[in-house]
MARLUMRO-99658 format. One record per residue (C-alpha): residue in three letters; x, y, z; residue number from 1. Coordinates in steps of 0.5 Angstrom, whole numbers. Layout:
REM MARLUMRO-99658
- Ala, X, Y, Z, NUM
...
***
This chain:
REM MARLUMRO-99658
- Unk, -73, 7, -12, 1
- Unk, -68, 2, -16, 2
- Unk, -69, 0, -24, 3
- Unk, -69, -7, -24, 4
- Unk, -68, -8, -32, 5
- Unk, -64, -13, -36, 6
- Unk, -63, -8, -41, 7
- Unk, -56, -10, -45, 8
- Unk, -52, -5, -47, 9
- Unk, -48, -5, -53, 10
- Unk, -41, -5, -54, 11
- Unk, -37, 0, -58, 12
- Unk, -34, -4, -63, 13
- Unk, -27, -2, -66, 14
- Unk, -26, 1, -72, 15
- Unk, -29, -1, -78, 16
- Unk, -34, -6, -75, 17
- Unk, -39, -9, -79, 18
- Unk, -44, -10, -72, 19
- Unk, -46, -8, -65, 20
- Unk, -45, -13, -60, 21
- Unk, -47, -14, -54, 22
- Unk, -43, -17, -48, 23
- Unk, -45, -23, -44, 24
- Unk, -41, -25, -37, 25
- Unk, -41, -30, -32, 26
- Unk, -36, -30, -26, 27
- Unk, -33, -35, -22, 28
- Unk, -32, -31, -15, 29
- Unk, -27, -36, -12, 30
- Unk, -28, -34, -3, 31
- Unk, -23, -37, 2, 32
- Unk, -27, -39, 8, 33
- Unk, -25, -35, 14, 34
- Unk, -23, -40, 19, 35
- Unk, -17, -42, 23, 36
- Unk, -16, -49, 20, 37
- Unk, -16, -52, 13, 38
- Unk, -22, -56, 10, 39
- Unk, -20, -63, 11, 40
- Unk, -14, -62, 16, 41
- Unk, -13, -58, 22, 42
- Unk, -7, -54, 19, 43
- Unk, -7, -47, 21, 44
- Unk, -10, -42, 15, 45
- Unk, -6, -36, 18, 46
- Unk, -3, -32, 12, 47
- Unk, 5, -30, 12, 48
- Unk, 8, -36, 15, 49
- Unk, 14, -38, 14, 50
- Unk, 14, -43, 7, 51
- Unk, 11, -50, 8, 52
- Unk, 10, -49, 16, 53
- Unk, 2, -49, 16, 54
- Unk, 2, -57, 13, 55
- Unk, -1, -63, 15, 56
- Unk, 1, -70, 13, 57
- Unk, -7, -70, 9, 58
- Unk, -4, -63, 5, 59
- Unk, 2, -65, 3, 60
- Unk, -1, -72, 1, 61
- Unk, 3, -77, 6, 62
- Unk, 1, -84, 4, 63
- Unk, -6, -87, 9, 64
- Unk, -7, -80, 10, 65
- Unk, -15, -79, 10, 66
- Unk, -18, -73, 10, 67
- Unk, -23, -71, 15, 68
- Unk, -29, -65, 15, 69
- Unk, -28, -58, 18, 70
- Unk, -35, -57, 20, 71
- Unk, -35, -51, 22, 72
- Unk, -32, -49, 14, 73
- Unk, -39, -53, 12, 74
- Unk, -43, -48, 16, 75
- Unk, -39, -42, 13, 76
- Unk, -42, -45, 6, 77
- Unk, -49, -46, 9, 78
- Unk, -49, -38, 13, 79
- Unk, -46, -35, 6, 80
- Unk, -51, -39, 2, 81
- Unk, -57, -36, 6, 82
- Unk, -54, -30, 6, 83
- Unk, -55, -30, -2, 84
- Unk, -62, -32, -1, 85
- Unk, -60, -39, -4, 86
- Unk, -62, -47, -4, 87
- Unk, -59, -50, 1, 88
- Unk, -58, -58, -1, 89
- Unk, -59, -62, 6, 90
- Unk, -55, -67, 2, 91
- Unk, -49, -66, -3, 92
- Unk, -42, -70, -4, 93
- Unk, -35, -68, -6, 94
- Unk, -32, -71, -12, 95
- Unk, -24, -71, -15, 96
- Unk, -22, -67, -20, 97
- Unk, -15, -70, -23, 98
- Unk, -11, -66, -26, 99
- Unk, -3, -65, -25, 100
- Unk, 0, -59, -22, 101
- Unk, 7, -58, -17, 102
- Unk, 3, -55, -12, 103
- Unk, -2, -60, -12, 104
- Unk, 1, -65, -7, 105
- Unk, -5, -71, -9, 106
- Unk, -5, -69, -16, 107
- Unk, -12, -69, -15, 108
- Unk, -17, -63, -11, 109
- Unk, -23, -65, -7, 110
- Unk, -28, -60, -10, 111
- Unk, -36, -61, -11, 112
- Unk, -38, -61, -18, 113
- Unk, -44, -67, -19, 114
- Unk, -48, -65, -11, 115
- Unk, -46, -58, -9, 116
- Unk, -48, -55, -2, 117
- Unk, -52, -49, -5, 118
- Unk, -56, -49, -10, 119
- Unk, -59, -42, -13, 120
- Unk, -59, -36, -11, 121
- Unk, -60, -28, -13, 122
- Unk, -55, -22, -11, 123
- Unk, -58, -15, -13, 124
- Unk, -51, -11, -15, 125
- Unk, -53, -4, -16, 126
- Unk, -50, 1, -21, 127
- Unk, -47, 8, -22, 128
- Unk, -54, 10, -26, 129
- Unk, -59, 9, -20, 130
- Unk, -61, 2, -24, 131
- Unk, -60, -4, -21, 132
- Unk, -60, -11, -23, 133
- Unk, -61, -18, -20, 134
- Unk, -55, -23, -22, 135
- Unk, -57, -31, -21, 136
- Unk, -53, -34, -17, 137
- Unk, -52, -42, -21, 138
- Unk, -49, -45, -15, 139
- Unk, -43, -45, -9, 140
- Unk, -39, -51, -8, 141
- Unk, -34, -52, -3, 142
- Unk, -27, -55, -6, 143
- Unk, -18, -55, -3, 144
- Unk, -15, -49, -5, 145
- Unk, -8, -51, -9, 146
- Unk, -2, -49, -6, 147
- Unk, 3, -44, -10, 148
- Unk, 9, -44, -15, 149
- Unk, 14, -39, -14, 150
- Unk, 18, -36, -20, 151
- Unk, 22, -30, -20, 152
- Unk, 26, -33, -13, 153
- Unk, 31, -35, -18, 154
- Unk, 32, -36, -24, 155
- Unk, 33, -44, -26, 156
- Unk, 29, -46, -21, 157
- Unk, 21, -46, -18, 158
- Unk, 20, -47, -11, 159
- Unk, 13, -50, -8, 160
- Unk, 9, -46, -2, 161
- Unk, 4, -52, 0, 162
- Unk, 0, -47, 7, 163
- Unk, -4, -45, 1, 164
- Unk, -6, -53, 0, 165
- Unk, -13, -55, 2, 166
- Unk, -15, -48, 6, 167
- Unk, -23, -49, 4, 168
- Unk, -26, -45, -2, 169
- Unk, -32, -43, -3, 170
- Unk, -33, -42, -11, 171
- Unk, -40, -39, -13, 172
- Unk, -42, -39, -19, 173
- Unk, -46, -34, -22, 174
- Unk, -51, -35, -29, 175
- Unk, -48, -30, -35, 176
- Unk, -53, -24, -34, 177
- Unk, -48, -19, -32, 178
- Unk, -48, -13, -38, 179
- Unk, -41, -10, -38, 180
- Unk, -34, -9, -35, 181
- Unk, -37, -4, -30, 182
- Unk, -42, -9, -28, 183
- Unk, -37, -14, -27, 184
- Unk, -33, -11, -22, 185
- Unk, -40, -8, -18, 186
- Unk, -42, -15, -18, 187
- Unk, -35, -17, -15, 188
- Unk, -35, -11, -10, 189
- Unk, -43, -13, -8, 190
- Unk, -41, -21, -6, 191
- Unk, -35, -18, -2, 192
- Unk, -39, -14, 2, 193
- Unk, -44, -19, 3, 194
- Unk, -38, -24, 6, 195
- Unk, -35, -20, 9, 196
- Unk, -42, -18, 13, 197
- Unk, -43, -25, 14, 198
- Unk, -36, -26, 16, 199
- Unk, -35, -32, 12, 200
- Unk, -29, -29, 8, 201
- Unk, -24, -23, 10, 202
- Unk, -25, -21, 2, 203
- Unk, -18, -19, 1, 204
- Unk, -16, -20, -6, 205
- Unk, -9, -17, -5, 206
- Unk, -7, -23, -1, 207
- Unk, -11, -28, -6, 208
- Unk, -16, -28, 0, 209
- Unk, -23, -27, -5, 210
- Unk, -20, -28, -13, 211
- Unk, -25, -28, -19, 212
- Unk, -25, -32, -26, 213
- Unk, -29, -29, -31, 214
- Unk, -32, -31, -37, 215
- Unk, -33, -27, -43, 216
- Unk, -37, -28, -50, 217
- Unk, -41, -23, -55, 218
- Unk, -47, -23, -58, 219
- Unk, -51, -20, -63, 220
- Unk, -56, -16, -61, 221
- Unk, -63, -19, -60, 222
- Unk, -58, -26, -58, 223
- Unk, -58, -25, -51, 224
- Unk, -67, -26, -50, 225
- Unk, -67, -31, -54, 226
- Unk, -61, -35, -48, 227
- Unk, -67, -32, -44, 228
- Unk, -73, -36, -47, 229
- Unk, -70, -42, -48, 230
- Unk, -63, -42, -43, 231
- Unk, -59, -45, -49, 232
- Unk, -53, -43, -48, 233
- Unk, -52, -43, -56, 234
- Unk, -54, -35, -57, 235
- Unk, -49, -33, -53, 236
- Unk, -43, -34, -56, 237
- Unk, -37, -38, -55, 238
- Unk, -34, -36, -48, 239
- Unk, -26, -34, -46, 240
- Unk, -25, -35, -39, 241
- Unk, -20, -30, -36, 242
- Unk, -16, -34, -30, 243
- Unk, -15, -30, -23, 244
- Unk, -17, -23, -23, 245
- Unk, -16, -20, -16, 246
- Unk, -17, -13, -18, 247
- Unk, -23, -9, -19, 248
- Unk, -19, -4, -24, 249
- Unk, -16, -11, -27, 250
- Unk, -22, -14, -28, 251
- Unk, -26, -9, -32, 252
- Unk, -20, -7, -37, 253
- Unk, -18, -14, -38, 254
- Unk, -26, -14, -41, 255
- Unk, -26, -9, -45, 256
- Unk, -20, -11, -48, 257
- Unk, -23, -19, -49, 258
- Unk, -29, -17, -51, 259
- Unk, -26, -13, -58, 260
- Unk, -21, -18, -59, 261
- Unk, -26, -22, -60, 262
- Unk, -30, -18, -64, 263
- Unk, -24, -17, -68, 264
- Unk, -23, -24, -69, 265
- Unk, -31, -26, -71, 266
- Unk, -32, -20, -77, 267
- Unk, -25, -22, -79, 268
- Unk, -29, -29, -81, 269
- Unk, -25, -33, -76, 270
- Unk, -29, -37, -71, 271
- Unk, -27, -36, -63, 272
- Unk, -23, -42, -59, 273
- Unk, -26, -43, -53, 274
- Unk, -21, -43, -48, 275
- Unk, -17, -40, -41, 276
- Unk, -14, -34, -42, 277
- Unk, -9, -29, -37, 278
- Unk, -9, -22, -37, 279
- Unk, -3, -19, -39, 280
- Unk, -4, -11, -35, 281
- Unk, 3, -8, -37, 282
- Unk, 1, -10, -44, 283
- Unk, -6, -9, -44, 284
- Unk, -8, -15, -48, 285
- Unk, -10, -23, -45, 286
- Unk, -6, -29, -47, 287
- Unk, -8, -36, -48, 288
- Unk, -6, -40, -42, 289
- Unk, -9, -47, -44, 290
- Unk, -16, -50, -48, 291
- Unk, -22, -50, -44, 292
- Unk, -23, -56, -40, 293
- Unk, -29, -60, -39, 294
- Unk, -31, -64, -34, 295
- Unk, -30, -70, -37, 296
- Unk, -23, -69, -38, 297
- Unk, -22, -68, -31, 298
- Unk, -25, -74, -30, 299
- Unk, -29, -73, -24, 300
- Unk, -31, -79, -20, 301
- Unk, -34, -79, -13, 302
- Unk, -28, -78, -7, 303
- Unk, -28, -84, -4, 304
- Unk, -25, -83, 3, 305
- Unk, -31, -78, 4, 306
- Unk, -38, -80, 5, 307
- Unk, -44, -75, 1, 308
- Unk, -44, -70, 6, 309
- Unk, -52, -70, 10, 310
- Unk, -54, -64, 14, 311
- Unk, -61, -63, 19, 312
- Unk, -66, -57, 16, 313
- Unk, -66, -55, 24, 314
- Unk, -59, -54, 23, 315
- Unk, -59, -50, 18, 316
- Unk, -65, -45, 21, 317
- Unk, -61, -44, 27, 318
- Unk, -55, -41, 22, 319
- Unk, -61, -38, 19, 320
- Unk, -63, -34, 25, 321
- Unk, -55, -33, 27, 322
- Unk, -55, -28, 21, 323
- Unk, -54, -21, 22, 324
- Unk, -57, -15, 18, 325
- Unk, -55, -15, 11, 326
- Unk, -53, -9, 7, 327
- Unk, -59, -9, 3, 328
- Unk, -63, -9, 9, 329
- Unk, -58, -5, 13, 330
- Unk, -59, 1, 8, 331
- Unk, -66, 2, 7, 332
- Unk, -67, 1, 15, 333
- Unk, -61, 7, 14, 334
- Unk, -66, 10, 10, 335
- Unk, -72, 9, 13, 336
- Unk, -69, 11, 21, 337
- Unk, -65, 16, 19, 338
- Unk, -68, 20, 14, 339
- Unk, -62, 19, 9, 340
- Unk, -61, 20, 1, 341
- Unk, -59, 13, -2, 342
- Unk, -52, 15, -4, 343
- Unk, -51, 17, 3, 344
- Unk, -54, 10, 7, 345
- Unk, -49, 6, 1, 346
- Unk, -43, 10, 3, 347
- Unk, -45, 8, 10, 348
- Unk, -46, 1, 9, 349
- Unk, -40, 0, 6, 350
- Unk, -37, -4, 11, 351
- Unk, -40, -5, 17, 352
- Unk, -34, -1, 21, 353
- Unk, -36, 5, 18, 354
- Unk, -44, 2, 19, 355
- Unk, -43, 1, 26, 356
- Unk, -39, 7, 27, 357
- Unk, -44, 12, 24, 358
- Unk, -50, 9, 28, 359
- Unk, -46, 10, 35, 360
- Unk, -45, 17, 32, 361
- Unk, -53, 18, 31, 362
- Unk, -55, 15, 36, 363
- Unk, -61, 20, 39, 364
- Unk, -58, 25, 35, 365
- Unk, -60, 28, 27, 366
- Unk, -59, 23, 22, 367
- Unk, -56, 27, 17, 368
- Unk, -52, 31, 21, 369
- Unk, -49, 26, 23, 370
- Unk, -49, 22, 16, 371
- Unk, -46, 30, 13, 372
- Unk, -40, 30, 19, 373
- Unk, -39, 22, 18, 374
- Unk, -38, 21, 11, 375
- Unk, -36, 30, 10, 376
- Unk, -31, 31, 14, 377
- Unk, -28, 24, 18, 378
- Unk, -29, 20, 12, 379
- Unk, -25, 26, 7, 380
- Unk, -20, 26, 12, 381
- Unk, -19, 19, 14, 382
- Unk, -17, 18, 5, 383
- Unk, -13, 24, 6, 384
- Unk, -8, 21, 10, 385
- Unk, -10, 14, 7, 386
- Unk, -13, 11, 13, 387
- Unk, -19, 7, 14, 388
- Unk, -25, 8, 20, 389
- Unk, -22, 3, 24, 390
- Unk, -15, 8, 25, 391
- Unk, -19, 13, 26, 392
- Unk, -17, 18, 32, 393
- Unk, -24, 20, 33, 394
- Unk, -29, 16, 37, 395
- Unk, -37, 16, 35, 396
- Unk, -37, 19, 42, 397
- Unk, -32, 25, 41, 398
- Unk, -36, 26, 33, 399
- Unk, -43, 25, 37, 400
- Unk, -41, 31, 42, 401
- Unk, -39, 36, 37, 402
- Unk, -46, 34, 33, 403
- Unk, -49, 36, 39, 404
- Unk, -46, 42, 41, 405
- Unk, -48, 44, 34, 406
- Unk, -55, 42, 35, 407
- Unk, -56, 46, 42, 408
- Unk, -52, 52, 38, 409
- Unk, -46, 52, 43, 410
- Unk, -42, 52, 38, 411
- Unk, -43, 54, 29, 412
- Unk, -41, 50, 24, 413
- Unk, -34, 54, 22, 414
- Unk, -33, 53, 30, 415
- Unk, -35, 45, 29, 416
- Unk, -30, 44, 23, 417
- Unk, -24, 48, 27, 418
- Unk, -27, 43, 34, 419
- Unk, -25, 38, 29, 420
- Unk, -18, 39, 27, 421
- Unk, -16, 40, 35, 422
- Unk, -20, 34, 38, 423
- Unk, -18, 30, 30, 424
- Unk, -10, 32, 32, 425
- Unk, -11, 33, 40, 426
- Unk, -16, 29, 43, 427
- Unk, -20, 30, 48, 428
- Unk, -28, 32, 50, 429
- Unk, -31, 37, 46, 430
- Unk, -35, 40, 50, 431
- Unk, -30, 41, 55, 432
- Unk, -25, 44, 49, 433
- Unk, -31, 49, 47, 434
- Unk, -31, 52, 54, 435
- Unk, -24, 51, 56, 436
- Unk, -21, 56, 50, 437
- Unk, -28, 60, 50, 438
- Unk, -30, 58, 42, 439
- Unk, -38, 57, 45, 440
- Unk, -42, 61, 40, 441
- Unk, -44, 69, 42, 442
- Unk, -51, 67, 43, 443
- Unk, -53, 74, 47, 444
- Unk, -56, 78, 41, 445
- Unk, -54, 85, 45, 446
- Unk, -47, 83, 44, 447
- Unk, -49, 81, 36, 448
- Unk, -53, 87, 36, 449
- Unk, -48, 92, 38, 450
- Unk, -43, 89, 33, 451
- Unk, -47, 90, 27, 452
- Unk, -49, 98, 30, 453
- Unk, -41, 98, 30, 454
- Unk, -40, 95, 22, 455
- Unk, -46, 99, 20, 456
- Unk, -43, 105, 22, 457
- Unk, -35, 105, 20, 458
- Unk, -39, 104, 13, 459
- Unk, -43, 109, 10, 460
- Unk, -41, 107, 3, 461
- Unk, -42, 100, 3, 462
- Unk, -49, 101, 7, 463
- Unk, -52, 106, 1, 464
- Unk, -49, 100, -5, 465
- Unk, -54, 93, 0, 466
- Unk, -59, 99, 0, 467
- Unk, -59, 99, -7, 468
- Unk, -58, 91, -8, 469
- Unk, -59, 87, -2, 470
- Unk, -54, 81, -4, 471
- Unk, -49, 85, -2, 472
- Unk, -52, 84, 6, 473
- Unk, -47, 79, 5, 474
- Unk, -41, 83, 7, 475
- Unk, -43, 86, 13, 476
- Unk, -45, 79, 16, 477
- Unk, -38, 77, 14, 478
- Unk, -35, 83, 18, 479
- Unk, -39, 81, 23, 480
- Unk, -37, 74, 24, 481
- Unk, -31, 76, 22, 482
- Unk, -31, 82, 29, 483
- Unk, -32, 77, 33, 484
- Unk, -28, 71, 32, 485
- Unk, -33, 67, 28, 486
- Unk, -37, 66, 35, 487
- Unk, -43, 69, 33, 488
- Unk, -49, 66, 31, 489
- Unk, -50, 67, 24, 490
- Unk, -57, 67, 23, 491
- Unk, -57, 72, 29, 492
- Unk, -53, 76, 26, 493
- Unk, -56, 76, 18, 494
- Unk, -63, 77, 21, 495
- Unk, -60, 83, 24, 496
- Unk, -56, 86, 18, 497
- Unk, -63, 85, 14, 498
- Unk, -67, 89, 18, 499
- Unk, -62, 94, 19, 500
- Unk, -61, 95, 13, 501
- Unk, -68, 95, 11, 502
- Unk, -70, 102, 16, 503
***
């Protein structure tokens, strides 16, 4: 069972610190909804176009152009809001959040800040340890991408790509109960999984797909029940907001290293600025990139080319029943069908490739078997060569024949492992392998029983010393196999070495 606790852990604070301190961390998870158009125009989301291919009139912010809803993008917010067991608001509104920036062509971003799609909701992001910690989700509303600004092409000039503009993001906003770096990063990797299950977004970080903000503040021990009681923000600490972290290992370091900076600054008797910050990985440190806005200076005010947005609870039930199993659901049906150890069923679950692959492998067949050659055998291998389930060259059909011919005793394991590599490099039908090249294990236990007599007898030495300390049985067994090419059946044979000895 999972240890469901809040429990914060203290930080190591530097060198000469006059406290503990614990860590307080709220994300902002930023999700590019998978869909084939934008959220209010029918532009094309596809990645790697050519540069300001995939704009409509409505993205580039063409004078009398209006925006029109993507519903389909409204039901991938509504799916992914059911599937973090959230409130879904039948009646939300779009707001207009000001601001200036090259690559936002209106000056201004369509977002939801006062009426969201979805209200709270709750993910379980279990940790390293065994424990597990339920993370409040505050909120997910959906809001235009920007487009982006490019740098480093020349070096007087910037140049503006503008497909990224108005592709429809869902921002889920989680309440600050996330205790460490470590956390921080399960929490990202759990919200990932879950989109991806529910196919609302492809959580790809390294094309910006899935980004994160994260916000940091520290504490004195004790602080953090009080916000908990009261739910005033006050105990916490004032928060720093690191910007875009599109890196699991990224954003841990960049935790770790705002956490003690702001330690530094609070027993030195200076007071933190509340403020956005980006992370510098090669120098290790984060950098101010401007104060913390509030609402108020963006002066949102409700769009007025759009009307609040009603949706039918019948509508939202039909999405409700579309939903597909869930990895929490899926790993304790793991569990409870297949007989496998929580590690195993979480390394299953994954992803629903490697789900998907592992149940076609074990389907009518042992569980743990098939779970132990899965993650063992084809998983290691495919890491080796840094590929993925999907490039494997070996079907759940060919891994499903070798577990059976291992079941039925045709074959060992050693035999298995060496049917492994020809059908991984070669292909082709297991069991058809096995009997072509005449690896089928030696059964017959006349045929064992002669080799062991003919081990026995050409080492009288090595038969007084098992006689004398029957751990060195193991020899002969080994001789044995080893005298038939590995094809003897090994509990066969240790059964017959035992009791030849033994007489």
């Amino acid at each position: 069972m999972l240890d469901l606790t809040y429990e914060l852990p203290k930080i190591k604070t530097i060198a000469g610190a006059k406290h503990d301190w614990e860590l307080v961390i709220g994300m902002e998870v930023h999700a590019q909804i998978s869909s084939n158009a934008k959220l209010f125009s029918g532009a094309s989301t596809k990645f790697g176009a050519e540069p300001n291919s995939n704009v409509a009139f409505v993205d580039a912010a063409m004078p009398g152009m209006l925006p029109v809803i993507n519903e389909y993008c409204v039901e991938q917010a509504v799916r992914t809001g059911l599937g973090l067991k959230a409130k879904i608001n039948l009646k939300s509104a779009f707001d207009r959040k000001n601001y200036f920036y090259p690559d936002l062509p209106q000056g201004y971003q369509i977002s939801q800040l006062y009426e969201p799609i979805v209200g709270e909701g709750q993910v379980l992001v279990e940790l390293g340890d065994g424990t597990a910690r339920l993370v409040r989700i505050e909120r997910i509303h959906m809001e235009q991408d920007a487009g982006k600004s490019i740098h480093d092409m020349d070096p007087t000039m910037s140049f503006v790509d503008l497909n990224r503009t108005g592709v429809a993001l869902m921002e889920i906003v989680s309440r600050p109960d996330i205790r460490g770096p470590e956390e921080a990063a399960a929490f990202v990797a759990k919200m990932r999984q879950i989109l991806r299950y529910l196919g609302t977004c492809d959580g790809n970080m390294q094309n910006g797909n899935l980004r994160a903000d994260v916000n940091v503040s520290i504490c004195l021990p004790g602080q953090f029940e009080k916000y908990m009681e009261t739910q005033d923000f006050s105990h916490l600490g004032t928060r720093c907001e690191i910007k875009n972290m599109n890196s699991m290992r990224f954003i841990q370091q960049a935790i770790d290293v705002e956490a003690r900076r702001q330690i530094a600054i609070l027993e030195s008797g200076g007071s933190v600025e509340q403020e956005t910050r980006l992370y510098d990985p090669d120098k290790g440190e984060t950098r101010s990139m401007r104060s913390k806005e509030e609402a108020h200076d963006y002066r949102y005010f409700p769009d007025p080319d759009l009307l609040p947005l009603e949706i039918e609870q019948d509508w939202v039930d039909d999405i409700a029943a579309s939903l597909p199993e869930l990895p929490d659901d899926k790993k304790a049906r793991f569990i409870n069908d297949f007989g496998l150890s929580d590690y195993d069923a979480s390394v299953l679950t994954a992803d629903l490739e490697s789900a998907g692959y592992f149940e076609a492998v074990a389907k009518g067949r042992d569980g743990k078997l098939a779970a132990n050659w899965v993650i063992n055998e084809l998983f290691g291998r495919l890491k080796k060569e840094d590929h993925d389930i999907t490039d494997s060259p070996v079907s759940p059909q060919q891994l499903g024949g070798i577990i059976e011919l291992i079941t039925k005793g045709d074959i060992s394991g050693k035999i298995a492992k060496d049917l492994f590599e020809i059908v991984y490099t070669e292909g082709g039908d297991p069991a058809d392998i096995v009997e072509t090249r005449g690896m089928k294990q030696v059964t017959d236990t006349g045929a064992i029983e002669a080799a062991v007599d003919k081990v026995i007898a050409e080492n009288p030495a090595q038969v007084e010393k098992a006689k004398a300390n029957p751990k060195l049985a193991g020899w002969f067994v080994g001789q044995v196999m080893k005298a038939t090419g590995g094809k003897a059946n090994p509990k066969a044979v240790n059964e017959l070495v035992s009791k030849k000895l033994a007489d």
